[in-house]
N, C-alpha and C positions, 0 to 999 in steps of 0.2 A: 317718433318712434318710442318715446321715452314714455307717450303714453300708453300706448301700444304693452309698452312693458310693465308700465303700472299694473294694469290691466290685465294681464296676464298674472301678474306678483299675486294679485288681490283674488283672480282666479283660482288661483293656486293656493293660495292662503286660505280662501273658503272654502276646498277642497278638502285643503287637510284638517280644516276645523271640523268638516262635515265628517271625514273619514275616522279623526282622533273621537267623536261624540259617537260613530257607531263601536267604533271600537270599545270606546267605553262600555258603552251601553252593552256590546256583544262579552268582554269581561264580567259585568252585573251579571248579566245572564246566567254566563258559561258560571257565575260562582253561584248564582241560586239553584241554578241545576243541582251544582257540586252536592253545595249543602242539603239540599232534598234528595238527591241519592245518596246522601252520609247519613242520613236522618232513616229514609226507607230502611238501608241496611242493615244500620243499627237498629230498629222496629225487629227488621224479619231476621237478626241475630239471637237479639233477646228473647223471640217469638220460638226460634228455632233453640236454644237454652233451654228456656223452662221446658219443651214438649222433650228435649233429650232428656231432662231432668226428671219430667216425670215418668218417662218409659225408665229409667235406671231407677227411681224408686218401686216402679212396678217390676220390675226384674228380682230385684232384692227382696221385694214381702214376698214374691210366688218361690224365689230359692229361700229364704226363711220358714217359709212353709213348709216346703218338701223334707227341709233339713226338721221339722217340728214332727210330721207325720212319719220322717225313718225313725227318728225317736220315741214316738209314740208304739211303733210298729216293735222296733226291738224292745222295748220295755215289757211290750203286749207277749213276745216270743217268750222272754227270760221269764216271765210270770207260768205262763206255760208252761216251759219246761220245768220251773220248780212247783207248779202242780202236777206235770206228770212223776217226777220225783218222789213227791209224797205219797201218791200212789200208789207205786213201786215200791215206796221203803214201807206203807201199809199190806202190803199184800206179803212181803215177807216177813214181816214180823208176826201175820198172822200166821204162816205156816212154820215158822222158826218157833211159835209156843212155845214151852217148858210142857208134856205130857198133861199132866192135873190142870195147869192152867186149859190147855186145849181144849183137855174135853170138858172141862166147865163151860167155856164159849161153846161148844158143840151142843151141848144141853141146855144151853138159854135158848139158841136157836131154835132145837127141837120142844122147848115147852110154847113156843110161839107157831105154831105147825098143829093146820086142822088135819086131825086124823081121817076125817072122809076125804080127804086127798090120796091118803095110803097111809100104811103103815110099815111095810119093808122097807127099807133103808140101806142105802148101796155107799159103800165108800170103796177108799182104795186098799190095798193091801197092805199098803203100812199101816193105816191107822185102825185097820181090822181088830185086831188086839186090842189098842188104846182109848177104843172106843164100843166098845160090846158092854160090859157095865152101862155105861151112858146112856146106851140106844134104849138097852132093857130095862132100863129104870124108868125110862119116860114113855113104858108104855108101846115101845115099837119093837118092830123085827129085823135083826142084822142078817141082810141076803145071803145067800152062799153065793153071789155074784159080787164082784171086784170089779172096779176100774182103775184109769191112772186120772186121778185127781190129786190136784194140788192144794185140797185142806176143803172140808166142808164135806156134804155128803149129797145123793140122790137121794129123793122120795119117790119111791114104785109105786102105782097104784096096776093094777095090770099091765096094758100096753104104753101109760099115761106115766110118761117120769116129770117129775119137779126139780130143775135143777138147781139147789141150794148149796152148790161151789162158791168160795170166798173168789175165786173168779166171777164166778157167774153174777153174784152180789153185787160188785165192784162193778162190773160193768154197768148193772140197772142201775144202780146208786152212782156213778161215777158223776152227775153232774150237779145234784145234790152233794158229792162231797167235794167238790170242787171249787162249790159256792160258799159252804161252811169254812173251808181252806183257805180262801182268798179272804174271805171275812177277818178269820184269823189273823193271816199273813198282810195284808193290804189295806 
């Protein structure tokens, strides 16, 4: 019986040698697994890093832009408005003249004025008085017609008027002196 039991012992012993060797072997395993799913991970962490990284840098240049282009945008507005300002303060300083000064700018106008255009010439009722000297000296006729003009005058030619209002100027000229202005200013 004893051998019996040997026999069994040795059975048993090569069992557990056989069973401790897969073991082993199934621990190598289970840790190359490990390591190569720690290794993947860390692949598709860093992989997944950089692609965050670079969407947050591309986040930031398009919000740096937008913040570049409202800046440009209100810079573009302020320019703007200080050319329509200038404008504005040209349009009333032409009609704010001093009388003499006025109708001198009225008369440079009117020596630049082809008379086969016409020769009557329409202002408004203020400047009717301030300007009748002026018209007659240069050769032209002050209409017994009046309008409400804001400085400068009409050219009648019959049914054919020319409008040479320091508005009407302003407005053909407005972008030529716009240009001039910004030259200036910018």
């Amino acid at each position: 019986m004893n051998d019996g039991k040997i026999i069994i012992d040795k059975i048993i012993e090569k069992a557990e040698a056989e069973a401790k060797a897969i073991i082993d072997k199934a621990n190598l395993d289970v840790e190359a697994i490990l390591k190569a799913a720690e290794e993947k991970a860390k692949r598709e962490s860093d992989a997944m890093k950089k692609k965050a990284e670079a969407e947050a840098e591309k986040v930031k240049a398009k919000a740096i832009s937008g913040a570049q282009l409202q800046g440009k945008i209100a810079i573009l507005r302020e320019k703007q408005s200080i050319l329509e300002d200038i404008i504005a303060e040209a349009k009333k300083r032409l009609q704010t003249l001093p009388d003499a000064q006025y109708a001198q700018t009225v008369g440079i106008m009117l020596t630049k004025i082809n008379k086969e255009n016409g020769t009557e010439i329409i202002v408004s009722e203020v400047d009717r008085e301030r300007l009748a000297t002026v018209i007659e000296n240069n050769g032209f006729t002050l209409s017994k017609e009046s309008r409400e003009l804001d400085g400068g005058f009409i050219v009648k030619n019959g049914d054919i008027e020319y409008n040479y209002t320091f508005e009407s100027i302003i407005t053909v000229e407005q972008e030529e002196i716009r240009q001039i202005a910004a030259q200036i200013l910018f």
